[in-house]
C-alpha positions in Angstrom: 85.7 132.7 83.5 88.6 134.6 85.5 90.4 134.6 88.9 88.2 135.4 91.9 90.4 138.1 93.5 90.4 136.8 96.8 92.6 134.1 94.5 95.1 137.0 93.0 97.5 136.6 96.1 97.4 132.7 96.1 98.3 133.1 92.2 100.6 134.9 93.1 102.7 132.9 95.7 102.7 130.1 93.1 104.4 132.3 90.5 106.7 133.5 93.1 107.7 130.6 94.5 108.1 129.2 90.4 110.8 132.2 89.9 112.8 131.7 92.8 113.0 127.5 91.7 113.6 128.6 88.8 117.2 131.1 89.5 118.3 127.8 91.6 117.8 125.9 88.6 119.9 128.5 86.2 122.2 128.1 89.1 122.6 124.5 88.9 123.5 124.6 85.3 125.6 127.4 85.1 127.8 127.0 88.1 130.6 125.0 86.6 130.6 127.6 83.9 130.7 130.8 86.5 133.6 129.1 88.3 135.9 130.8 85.5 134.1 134.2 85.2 133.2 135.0 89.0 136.5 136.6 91.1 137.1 134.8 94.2 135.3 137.4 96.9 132.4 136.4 94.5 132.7 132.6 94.9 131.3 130.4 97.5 132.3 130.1 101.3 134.3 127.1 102.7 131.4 126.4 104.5 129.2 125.9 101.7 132.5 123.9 100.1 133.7 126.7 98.1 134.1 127.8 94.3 130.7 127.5 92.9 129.3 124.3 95.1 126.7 126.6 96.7 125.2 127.7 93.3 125.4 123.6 91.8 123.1 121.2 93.0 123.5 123.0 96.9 121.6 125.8 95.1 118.6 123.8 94.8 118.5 122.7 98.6 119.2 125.9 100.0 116.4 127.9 98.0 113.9 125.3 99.0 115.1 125.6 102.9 114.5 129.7 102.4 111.3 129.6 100.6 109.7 127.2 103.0 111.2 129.7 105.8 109.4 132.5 104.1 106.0 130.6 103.8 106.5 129.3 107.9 106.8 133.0 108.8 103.7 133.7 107.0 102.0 130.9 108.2 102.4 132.2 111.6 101.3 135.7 110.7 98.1 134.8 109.1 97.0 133.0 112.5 96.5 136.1 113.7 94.0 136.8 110.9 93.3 140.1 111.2 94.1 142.9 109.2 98.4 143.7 109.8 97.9 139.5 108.6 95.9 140.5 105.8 97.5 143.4 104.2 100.9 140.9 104.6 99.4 138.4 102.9 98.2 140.0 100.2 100.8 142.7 99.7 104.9 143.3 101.0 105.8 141.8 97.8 109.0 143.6 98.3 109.9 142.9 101.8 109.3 138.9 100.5 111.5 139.5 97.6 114.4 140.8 100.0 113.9 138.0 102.6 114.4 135.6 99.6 117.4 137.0 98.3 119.2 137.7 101.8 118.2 134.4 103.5 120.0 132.4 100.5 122.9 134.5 100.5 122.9 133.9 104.6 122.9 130.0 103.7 125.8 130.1 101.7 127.6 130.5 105.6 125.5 127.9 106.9 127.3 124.0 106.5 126.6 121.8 104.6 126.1 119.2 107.4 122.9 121.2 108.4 121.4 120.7 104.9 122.3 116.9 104.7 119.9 116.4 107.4 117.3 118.8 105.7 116.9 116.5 103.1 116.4 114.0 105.2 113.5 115.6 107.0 112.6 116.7 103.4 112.3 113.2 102.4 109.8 113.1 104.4 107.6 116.0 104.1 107.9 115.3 100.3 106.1 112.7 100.4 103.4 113.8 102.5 103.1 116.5 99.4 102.7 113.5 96.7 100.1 112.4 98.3 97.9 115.9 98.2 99.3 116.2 95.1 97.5 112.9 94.0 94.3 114.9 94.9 95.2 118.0 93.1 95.5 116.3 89.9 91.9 115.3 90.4 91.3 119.0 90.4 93.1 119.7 87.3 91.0 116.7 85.8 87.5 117.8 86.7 88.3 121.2 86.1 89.7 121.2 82.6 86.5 118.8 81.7 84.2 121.5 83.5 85.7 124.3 81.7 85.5 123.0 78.1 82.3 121.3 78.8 80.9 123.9 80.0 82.1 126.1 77.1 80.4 124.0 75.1 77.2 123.8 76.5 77.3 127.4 76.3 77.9 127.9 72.7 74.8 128.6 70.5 76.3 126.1 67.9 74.5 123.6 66.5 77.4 121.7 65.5 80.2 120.7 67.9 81.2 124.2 68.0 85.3 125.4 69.2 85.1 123.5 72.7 83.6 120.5 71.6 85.9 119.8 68.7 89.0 121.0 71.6 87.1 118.1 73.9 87.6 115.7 70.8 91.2 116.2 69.9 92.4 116.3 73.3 90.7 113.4 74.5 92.0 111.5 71.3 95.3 112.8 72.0 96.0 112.0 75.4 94.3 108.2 74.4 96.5 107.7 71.9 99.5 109.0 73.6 98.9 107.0 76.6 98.5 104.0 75.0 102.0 104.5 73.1 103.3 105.6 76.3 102.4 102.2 77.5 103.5 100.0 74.7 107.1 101.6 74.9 107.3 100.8 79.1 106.5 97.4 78.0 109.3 98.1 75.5 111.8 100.0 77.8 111.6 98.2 81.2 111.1 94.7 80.0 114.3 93.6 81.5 112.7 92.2 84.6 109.2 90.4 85.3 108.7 92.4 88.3 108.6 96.0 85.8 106.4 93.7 83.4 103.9 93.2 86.3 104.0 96.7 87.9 103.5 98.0 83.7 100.2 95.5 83.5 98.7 96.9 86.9 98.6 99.9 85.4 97.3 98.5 82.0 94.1 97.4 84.2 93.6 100.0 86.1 93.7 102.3 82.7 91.5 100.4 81.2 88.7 100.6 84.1 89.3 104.7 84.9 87.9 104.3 80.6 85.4 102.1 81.2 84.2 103.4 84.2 82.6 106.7 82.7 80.0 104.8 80.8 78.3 103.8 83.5 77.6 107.7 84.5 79.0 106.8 88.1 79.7 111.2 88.0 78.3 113.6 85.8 81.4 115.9 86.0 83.6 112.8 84.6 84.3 111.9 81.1 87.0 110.1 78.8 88.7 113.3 79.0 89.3 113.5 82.6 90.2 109.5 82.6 93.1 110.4 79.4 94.2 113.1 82.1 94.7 111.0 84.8 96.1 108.0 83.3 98.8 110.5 81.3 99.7 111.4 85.2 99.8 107.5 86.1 102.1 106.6 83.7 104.6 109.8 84.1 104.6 108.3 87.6 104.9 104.7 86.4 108.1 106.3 84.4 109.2 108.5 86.4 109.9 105.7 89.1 111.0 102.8 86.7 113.4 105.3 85.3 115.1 106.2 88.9 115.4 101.6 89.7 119.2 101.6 90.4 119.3 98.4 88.4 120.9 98.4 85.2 119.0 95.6 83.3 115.7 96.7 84.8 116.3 100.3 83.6 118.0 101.0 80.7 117.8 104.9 81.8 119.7 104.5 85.1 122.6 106.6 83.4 120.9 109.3 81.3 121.5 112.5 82.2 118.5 113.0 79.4 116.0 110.9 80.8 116.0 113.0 84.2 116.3 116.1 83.1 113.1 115.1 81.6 111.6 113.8 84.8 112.2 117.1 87.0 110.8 119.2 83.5 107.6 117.3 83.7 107.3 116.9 87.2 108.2 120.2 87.7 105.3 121.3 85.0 102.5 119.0 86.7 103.8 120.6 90.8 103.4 123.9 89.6 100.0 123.6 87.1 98.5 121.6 90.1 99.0 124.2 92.0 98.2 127.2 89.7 94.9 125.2 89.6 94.0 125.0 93.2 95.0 128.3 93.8 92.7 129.9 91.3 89.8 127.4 92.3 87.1 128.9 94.4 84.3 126.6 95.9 80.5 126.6 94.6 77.5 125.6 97.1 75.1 124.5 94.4 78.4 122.1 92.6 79.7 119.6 95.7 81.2 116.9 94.9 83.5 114.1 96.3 86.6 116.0 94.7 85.5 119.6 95.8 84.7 118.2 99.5 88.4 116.8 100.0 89.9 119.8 98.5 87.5 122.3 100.1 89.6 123.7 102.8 91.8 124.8 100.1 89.2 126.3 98.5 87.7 130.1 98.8 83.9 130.0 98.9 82.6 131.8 95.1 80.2 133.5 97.1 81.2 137.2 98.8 80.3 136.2 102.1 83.1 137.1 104.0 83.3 139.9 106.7 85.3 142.7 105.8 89.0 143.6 107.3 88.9 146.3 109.7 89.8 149.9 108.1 93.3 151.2 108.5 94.1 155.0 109.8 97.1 156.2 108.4 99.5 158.6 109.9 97.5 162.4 108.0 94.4 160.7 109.3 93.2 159.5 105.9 91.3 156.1 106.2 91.5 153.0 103.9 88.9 150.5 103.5 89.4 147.2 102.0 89.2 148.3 98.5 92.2 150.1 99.1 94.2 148.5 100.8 93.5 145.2 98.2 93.4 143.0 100.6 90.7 140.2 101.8 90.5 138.4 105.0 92.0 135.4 106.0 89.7 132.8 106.1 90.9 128.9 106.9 91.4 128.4 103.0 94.1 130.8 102.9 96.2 129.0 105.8 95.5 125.5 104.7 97.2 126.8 101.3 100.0 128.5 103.2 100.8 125.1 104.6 100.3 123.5 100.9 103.3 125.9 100.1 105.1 125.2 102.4 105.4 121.3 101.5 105.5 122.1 97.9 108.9 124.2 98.9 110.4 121.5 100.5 109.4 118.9 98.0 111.1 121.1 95.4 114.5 119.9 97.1 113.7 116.1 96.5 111.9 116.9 93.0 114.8 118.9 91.5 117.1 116.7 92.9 115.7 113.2 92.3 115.2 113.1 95.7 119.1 113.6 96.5 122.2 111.5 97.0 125.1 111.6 99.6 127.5 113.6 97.0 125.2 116.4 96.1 127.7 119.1 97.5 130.5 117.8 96.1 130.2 116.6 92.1 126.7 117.6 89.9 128.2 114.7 87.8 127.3 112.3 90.2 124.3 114.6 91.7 121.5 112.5 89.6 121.9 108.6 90.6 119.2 106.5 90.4 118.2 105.2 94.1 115.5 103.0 95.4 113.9 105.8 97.6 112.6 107.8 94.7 111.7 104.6 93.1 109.6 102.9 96.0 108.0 106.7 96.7 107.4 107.5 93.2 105.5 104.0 92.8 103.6 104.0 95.8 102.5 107.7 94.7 101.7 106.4 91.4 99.2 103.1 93.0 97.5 105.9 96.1 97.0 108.4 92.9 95.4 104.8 91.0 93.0 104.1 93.9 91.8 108.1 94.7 90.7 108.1 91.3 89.4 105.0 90.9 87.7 105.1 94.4 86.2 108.7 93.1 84.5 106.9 90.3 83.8 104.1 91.8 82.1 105.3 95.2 78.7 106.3 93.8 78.1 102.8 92.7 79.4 101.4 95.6 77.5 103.4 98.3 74.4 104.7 96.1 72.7 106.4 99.2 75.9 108.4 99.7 76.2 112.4 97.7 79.9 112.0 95.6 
């Protein structure tokens, strides 16, 4: 089972995108230490406050405003969707490379007034990406229990054979670990009844996504998928007790630890959940509730599409679509050029627990706990509870209804 290759571009803006994120994270660790090594014609502008405060935390912000930049101008070229749109999609790797790298060295002139109210529109937008995310992790569910069920249904075995005995210990894994996860919440954030009650919620609904797949509501969900979701439930569920600016309700609200931890895993799930969708392509004969809300994200499996004009070149030589490696632009592809565009801005709030008034002036003081990322990471965390419970629900619910 590979990558369609209408899906190689799409896999590839997600690694690009990852690599750029991830010089703006080096950045933000090392800029205290470059302060002593860089000359001064090196260092930042006054407009960007100077020394190393572009390459700290300001880093972070200003590589998310460029990359969603770069994805808004190729937004707009792909709505032209023929073939210039096509070949720069696909291709110009180059030319994107060089816009990246010039437009953040241009932002270092920019102030950093401008970029105070980008993260208040990013605030925003970010949200708006939690929720899709919410339905991307359904993906990632279904599609890890597709693949090694299907594997195993494959296999000539006449014992559990590789996948199923992969099926078994990751389910029984991800159980177990969810349940300690659980037990030490209960354990961490029991300084206040109102952490106690949001902890139990969870609990139930847990305890319901298990019990749920017995009753063959889906035939593309099992325990495993529930164990996947439920881990991403209660990374939420910590993730947003951990940020409470409340000192005997969070017993993290001064680890440095604890969120470095929260952007490393939250950073894992943004980018697998993309990787996921972007390599996903959409079978006719496998609909389902997930596939349907996720379908205009989705290239169709089936070579349907019309072809992109042939190009001339200058000695007259003609290259068909073959050559040029390049596929047409079909809704999919712009719906996921807007996906990328909210993932770049919520890399902004993600990286920098979404933000706080001194970001440009002390990292020390960069990642406070605030109740904005708790109230969004919690209502994330009860939306992504209901999609998934509503996805295994719905069959029973409305029986004369296709999930």
């Amino acid at each position: 089972m590979g990558v369609n290759s209408k899906n190689f571009a799409k896999v590839g803006y997600v690694c690009f995108q990852a690599f750029w994120v991830l010089i703006s994270i080096l950045l933000l660790f090392t800029a205290r230490h470059l302060v002593d090594i860089l000359p001064s014609f090196l260092q930042c502008p006054e407009e960007s406050g100077g020394a190393t405060a572009c390459m700290g935390p300001s880093a972070i912000i200003r590589m998310s405003f460029v990359l969603a930049c770069l994805h808004v101008l190729i937004f707009c070229v792909i709505l032209a969707r023929n073939t210039a749109a096509s070949i720069f999609h696909d291709g110009c790797w180059g030319i994107k490379f060089l816009l990246v790298f010039s437009g953040f060295i241009a932002t270092l002139w920019i102030d950093n007034g401008f970029f105070r109210g980008y993260m208040d529109f990013a605030r925003i937008v970010a949200i708006l990406f939690l929720l899709v995310q919410a339905l991307l992790m359904l993906v990632v569910a279904y599609k890890v229990n597709e693949l090694l069920v299907g594997n195993y249904e494959s296999e000539s075995s006449d014992g559990l054979g590789c996948s199923g005995i992969i099926v078994i210990i990751l389910t029984v894994l991800l159980t177990a670990g969810n349940i300690t996860w659980l037990i030490f919440q209960y354990i961490w954030f029991s300084g206040c009844t109102t952490n106690n009650f949001i902890i139990t919620i969870t609990v139930v609904a847990s305890i319901a996504s298990y019990a749920i797949v017995f009753f063959r509501t889906r035939e593309d969900a099992s325990i495993l998928t529930s164990s996947i979701v439920v881990s991403y439930l209660c990374y939420l569920q910590w993730s947003a007790l951990s940020s409470r600016p409340n000192d005997e309700c969070n017993p993290f609200e001064n680890s440095n630890a604890n969120t470095v931890l929260q952007i490393v895993i939250g950073t894992f799930i943004t980018v697998v959940s993309l990787m996921t969708i972007s390599t996903t392509t959409r079978k006719s004969d496998k609909e389902n509730l997930t596939t349907r809300i996720n379908a205009h994200m989705m290239e169709d499996e089936e070579d349907d599409h019309e072809r992109i004009e042939p190009v001339t070149k200058s000695d007259g030589k003609i290259m068909h679509q073959d050559e040029l490696h390049s596929f047409p632009i079909t809704s999919a592809t712009i719906f996921f050029q807007a996906l990328l565009i909210l993932a770049a801005v919520y890399y902004s709030m993600l990286l920098t627990n979404w933000g706080n008034p001194t970001i440009f002036d002390d990292t020390s003081t960069f990642y406070s706990s605030n109740n904005t990322s708790f109230w969004i990471k919690l209502s994330a965390q009860w939306l992504s509870t209901a999609i998934y419970l509503f996805s295994q629900f719905a069959p029973m619910i409305f029986p004369d209804r296709e999930f």
